[in-house]
N, C-alpha and C positions, 0 to 999 in steps of 0.2 A: 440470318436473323439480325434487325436491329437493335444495335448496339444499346442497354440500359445503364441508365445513369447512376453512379454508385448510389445515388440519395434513397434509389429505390428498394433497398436492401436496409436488411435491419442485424444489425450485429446484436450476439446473443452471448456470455460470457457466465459460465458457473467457475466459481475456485475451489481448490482442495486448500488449505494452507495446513504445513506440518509445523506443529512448534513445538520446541523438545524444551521438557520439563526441566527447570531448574534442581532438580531433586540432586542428593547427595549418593544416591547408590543406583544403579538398574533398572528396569521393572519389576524382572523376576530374579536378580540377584545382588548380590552386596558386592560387584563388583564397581570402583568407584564411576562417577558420570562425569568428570570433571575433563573439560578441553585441553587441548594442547601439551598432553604429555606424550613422549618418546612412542611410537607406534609399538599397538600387543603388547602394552605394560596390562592396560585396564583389562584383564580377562580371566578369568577361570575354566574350573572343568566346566560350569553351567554355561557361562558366551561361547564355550568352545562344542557343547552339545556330546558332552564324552556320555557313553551309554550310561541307564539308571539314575541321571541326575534329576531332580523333580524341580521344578519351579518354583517361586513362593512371591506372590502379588506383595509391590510396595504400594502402602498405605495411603503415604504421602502421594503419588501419582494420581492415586484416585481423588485425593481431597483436592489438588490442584485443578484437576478436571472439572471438579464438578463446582469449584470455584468461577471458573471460568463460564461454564455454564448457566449459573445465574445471574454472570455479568451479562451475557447475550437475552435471558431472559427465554431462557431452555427448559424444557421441564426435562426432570432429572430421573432417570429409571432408578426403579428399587431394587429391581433384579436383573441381577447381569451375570452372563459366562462368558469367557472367551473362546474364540474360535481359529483355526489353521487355515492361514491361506496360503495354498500350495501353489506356491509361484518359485521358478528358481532364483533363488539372490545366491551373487557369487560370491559376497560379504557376508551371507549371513549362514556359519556352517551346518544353521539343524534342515537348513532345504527348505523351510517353509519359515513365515513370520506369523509370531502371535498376536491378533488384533481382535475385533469387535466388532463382528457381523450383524448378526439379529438381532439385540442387546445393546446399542450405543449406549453411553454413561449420560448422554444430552440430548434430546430430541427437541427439534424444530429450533426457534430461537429467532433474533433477530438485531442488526445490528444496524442503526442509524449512523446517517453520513452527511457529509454538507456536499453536497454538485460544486461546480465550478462558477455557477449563476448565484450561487450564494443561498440558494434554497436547501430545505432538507427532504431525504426522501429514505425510505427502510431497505435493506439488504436483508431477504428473511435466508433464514439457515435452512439446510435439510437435517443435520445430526452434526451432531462432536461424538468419537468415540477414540479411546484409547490404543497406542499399540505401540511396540517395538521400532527401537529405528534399526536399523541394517546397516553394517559398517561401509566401509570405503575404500574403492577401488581406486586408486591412481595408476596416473597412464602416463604421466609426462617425465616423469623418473627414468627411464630404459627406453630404447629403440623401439626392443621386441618381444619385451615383455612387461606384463603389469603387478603392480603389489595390492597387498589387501592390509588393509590396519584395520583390524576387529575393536578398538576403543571405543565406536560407537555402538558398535552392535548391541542391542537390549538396552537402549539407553533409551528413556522413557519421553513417547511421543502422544500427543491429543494432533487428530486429525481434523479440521473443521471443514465440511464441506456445504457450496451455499449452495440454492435452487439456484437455475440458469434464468437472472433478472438482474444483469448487469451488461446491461447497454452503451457501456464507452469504456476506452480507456482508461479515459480521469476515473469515471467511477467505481473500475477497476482498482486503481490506484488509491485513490481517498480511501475502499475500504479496508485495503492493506495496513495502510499509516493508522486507522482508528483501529486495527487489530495490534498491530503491532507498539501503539501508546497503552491498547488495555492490556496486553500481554506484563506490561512494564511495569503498571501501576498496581496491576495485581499481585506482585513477585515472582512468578509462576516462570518466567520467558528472560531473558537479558535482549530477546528483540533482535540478535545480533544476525542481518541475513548475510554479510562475507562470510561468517565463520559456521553458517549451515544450522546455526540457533532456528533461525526461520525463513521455512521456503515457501516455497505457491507452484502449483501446476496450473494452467489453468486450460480448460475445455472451450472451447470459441467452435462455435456453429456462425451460418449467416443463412437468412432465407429471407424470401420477397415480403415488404412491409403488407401486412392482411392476410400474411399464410398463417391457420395455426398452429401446423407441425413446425420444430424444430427442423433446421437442416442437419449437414451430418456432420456430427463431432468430433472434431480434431482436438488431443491432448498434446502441448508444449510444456517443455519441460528445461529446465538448467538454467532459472534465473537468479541470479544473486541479490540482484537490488528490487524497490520498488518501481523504479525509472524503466528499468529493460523490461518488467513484465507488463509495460504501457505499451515500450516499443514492440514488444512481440506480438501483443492483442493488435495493435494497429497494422503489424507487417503480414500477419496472417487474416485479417480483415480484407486489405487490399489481395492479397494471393486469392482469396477463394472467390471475390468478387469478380476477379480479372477469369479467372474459371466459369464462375457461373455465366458470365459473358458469353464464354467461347463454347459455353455448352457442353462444358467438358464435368467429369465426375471426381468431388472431392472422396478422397479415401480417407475411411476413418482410421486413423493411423496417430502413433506420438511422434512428436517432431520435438527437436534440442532446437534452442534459439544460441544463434553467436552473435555473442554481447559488439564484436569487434565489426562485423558489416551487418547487424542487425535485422539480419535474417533466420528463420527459420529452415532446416530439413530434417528429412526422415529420418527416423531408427529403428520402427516397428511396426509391423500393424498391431492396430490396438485390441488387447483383448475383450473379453465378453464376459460379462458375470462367471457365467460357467467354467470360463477357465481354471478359476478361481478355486476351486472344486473346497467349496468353505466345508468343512465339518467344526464340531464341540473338539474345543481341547481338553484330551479327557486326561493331563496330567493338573488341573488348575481346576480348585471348588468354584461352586458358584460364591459370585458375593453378594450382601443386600445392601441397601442406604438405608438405615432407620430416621425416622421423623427425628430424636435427637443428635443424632452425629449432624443430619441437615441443616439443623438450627446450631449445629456449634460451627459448623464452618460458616456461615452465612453470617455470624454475630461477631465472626474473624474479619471478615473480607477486608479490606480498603476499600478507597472509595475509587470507582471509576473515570476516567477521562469525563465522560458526559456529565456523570451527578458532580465532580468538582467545577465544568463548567455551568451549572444549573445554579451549587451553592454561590460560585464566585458572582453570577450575574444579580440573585436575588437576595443575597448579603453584605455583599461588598459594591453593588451597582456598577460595575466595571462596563467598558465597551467590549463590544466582540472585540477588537483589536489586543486589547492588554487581554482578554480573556485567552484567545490563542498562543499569547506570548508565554504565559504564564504557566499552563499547564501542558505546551509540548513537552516539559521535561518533568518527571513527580519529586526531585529535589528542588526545584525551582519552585515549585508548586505550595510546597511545604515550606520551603524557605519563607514563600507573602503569609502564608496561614501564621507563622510566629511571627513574625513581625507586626500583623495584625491582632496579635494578641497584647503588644504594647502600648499602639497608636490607636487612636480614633481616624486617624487621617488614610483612608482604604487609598484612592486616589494618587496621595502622591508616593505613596509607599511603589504601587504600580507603576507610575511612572518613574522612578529611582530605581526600580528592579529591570525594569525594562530597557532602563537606558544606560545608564552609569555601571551598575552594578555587572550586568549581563556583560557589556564590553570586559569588564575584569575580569570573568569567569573565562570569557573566549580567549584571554590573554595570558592565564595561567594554564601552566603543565599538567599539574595533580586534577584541575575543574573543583577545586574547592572555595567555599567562599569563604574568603579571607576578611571577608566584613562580617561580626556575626548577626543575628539577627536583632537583638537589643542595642546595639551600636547604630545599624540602623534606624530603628526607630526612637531610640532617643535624640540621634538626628534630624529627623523630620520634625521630634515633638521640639524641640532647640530652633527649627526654623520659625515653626508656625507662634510659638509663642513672642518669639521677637529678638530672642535672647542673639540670632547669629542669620544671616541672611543666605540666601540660595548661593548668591556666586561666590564668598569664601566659604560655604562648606562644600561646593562641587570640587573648585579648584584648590581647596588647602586644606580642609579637614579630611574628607574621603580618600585622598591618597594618604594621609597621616596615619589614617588608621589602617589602610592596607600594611605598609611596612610594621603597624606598632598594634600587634592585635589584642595585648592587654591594656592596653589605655580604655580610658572611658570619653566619651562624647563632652565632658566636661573640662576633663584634663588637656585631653589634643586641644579645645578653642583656649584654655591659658596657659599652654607653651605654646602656640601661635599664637601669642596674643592677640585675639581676632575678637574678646567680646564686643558686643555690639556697641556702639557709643550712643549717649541720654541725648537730648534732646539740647542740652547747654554744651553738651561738646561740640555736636554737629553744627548749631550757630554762629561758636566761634570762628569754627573750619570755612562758613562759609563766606563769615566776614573773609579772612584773610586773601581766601581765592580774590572775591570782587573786588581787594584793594589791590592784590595782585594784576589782574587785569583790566583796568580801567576803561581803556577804548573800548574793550568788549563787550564791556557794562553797556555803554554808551551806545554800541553799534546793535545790542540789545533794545535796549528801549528804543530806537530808531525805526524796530519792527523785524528786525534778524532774528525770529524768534527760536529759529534752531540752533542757536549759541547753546539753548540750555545745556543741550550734548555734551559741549566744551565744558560748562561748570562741573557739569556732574561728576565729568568723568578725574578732573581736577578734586572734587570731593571724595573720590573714592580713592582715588590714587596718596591723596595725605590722611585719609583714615584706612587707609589698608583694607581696604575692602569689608571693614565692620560695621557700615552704614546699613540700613534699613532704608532701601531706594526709592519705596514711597514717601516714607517720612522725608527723607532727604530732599523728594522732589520739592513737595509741600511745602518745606521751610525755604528751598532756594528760590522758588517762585514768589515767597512772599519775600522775602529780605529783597530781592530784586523790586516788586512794588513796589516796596516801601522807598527807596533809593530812588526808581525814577519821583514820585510823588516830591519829595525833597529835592531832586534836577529841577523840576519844575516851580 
């Protein structure tokens, strides 16, 4: 057979992403959810599945959910039961997990993304529904034998799974980082995917561009970052095309990706719905959404990644650029919202957050901001009115106030003596320069007209950097006219 060109295959990519609830206790018990304590502390007879223990749904997991849900723009079921999926997990001791088969808490939905070309294009969903997570097996502890830490077990998971309309890695990726920004912003997620906060399996088929069956689905799984489930979409992209090359048959099977050579192999063949052998779990009532609980969590929410870049564009006029800066992180985000609660000046608040400020955050231990937000902006209102000029308050006031965080913007510029000087100060300064430098005058008016540099910078150096460097220019260009006109 001659050999087809990869171009002629079209990679296909649907995602599962698991993201476990920020909640304080369980799903189904008040056993705590909190990371990284001592292994099988978090557990009771209910994680432990000791006979006649009955479940009892937290509240909070559902509201989280369906918080979520109308961030994607899901519609949200009113009636829901849980169901048993009878899978063996060796971490999780009831032998089946409890999830949400027929009954998702979110159906359909959809999540917008920016491509790599700078365009936008939708990610639709198939369901969000809730479930159980499953503790954890390690293996790198013992030779030849492995442990189980049940701390996560029942620790409460929203499963997001999209339609198969993800066509690249990038686009894989982008809609990771916009899940995992809204996870953030919503409270719901810490986002954290080292620490198993949040994963992705994803499903990658490939098949000839104009086929319209899918080809056959391969599930990879064990990716920790955003970056390696790129690499893995792209390593098993190239695997199955170098296959379908050779005319050979992909098996639908899960494959672990190693982050280390960037490959993917096998661990399974993959199962089939029916495996799954779902029934009602008949220890867990049904539950409903009523039209008011719906409107009290939606009247809750935050605001999302995209409506704060919608607000930022259409209120404050910002560029995509500061718009991205700003809202990758939702302290950042909220840090420009108060400071624009002070200023009228949106702009340069943006760019002082974006540049100065943001260096300081990346510089400190805690990530707190040591500037507060009215320090800031009575900084900017102190620049703009004239009272103190951009380059002594980058270089002398903004670090004053890092070390001095109860000073006020007025106090730091008069223990730096840095207020700005009138308009009779800076003439005299500039007389003295030009008697200071004579030839230079001279080699000025001769047509050297880049001396001014020299003056100015003489101007700024004997008023400490208090000048007002328009004004400053303005008077030194005319004192200098004025002087050649009287040479002559």
């Amino acid at each position: 057979m001659e050999k087809s060109l990869p171009n002629e295959f079209q990679l296909v990519v649907g995602l599962e992403v698991h993201i476990q609830l920020s909640t304080v206790s369980k799903l189904f018990a008040a056993d705590s959810a909190a990371y990284g304590l001592p292994p099988n502390t978090n557990v009771s007879v209910i994680t432990l599945a000791h006979p006649g223990v009955l479940p009892k749904l937290n509240k909070q997991a559902v509201e989280y959910a369906i918080r979520m849900g109308l961030a994607c723009n899901s519609a949200i079921s009113r009636y829901c039961i849980f169901d048993r999926k009878n899978y063996f997990y060796p971490d999780l001791p009831k032998g089946f997990q409890t999830t949400q088969d027929r009954t998702p808490i979110c159906i359909g939905g959809k999540i917008r993304i920016q491509t790599k070309s700078g365009g936008e294009r939708v990610v639709e969903l198939n369901r969000i529904h809730l479930e159980e997570d499953a503790g954890k097996s390690i293996h790198d502890l013992d030779a030849n034998d492995s442990f189980i830490d049940l701390n996560r077990a029942g620790v409460p998971l929203i499963e997001l799974v999209t339609e198969p309309c993800i066509y690249s890695a990038d686009e894989a990726m982008a809609f990771l980082t916009e899940i995992r920004h809204t996870v953030k912003f919503l409270d719901i997620c810490d986002g954290n995917m080292e620490q198993g906060s949040l994963r992705c399996d994803a499903n990658i088929s490939v098949n000839r561009r104009g086929d319209k069956e899918l080809g056959q689905k391969v599930e990879v799984k064990n990716m920790n970052s955003i970056r390696n489930v790129g690499r893995a979409i792209n390593h098993e992209f190239k695997r199955q095309v170098d296959l379908l090359q050779r005319d050979e048959q992909i098996i639908s099977e899960t494959r672990l990706f190693d982050a280390n050579k960037g490959t993917t192999s096998g661990m399974r063949m993959k199962e089939e719905l029916n495996d799954y052998r779902y029934f009602p779990e008949p220890d867990l009532s049904p539950f409903t959404v009523s039209d008011e609980w719906l409107e009290e969590i939606r009247s809750k929410m935050p605001l999302t990644p995209k409506e704060l870049r919608d607000r930022f564009r259409k209120v404050y006029k910002l560029s995509d650029y500061d718009i991205g800066v700003l809202t990758s992180d939702k302290s950042m985000a909220i840090y420009f919202e108060e400071v624009c609660k002070r200023t009228i000046y949106y702009k340069q608040a943006a760019n002082w957050i974006c540049g100065a400020i943001k260096s300081i955050i990346n510089n400190e231990t805690d990530g707190e901001m040591s500037v507060s937000a009215t320090q800031l902006a009575d900084l900017i209102n102190a620049i703009e009115s004239g009272k103190i000029n951009h380059s002594a308050a980058s270089k002398h006031v903004l670090p004053f106030l890092v070390k001095n965080h109860t000073d006020s913007v007025s106090e730091a510029i008069e223990k730096l003596n840095l207020n700005q000087s009138g308009e009779e100060d800076i003439s005299n300064v500039i007389l003295e320069v030009l008697n200071a430098f004579p030839d230079k005058v001279k080699a000025y008016q001769n047509g050297k007209k880049n001396l001014i540099g020299l003056f100015m910078g003489e101007v700024m150096k004997r008023t400490k950097g208090s000048t007002d460097p328009k004004k400053m220019n303005d008077l030194l260009r005319d004192a200098l006219e004025k002087r050649e006109l009287k040479n002559r």
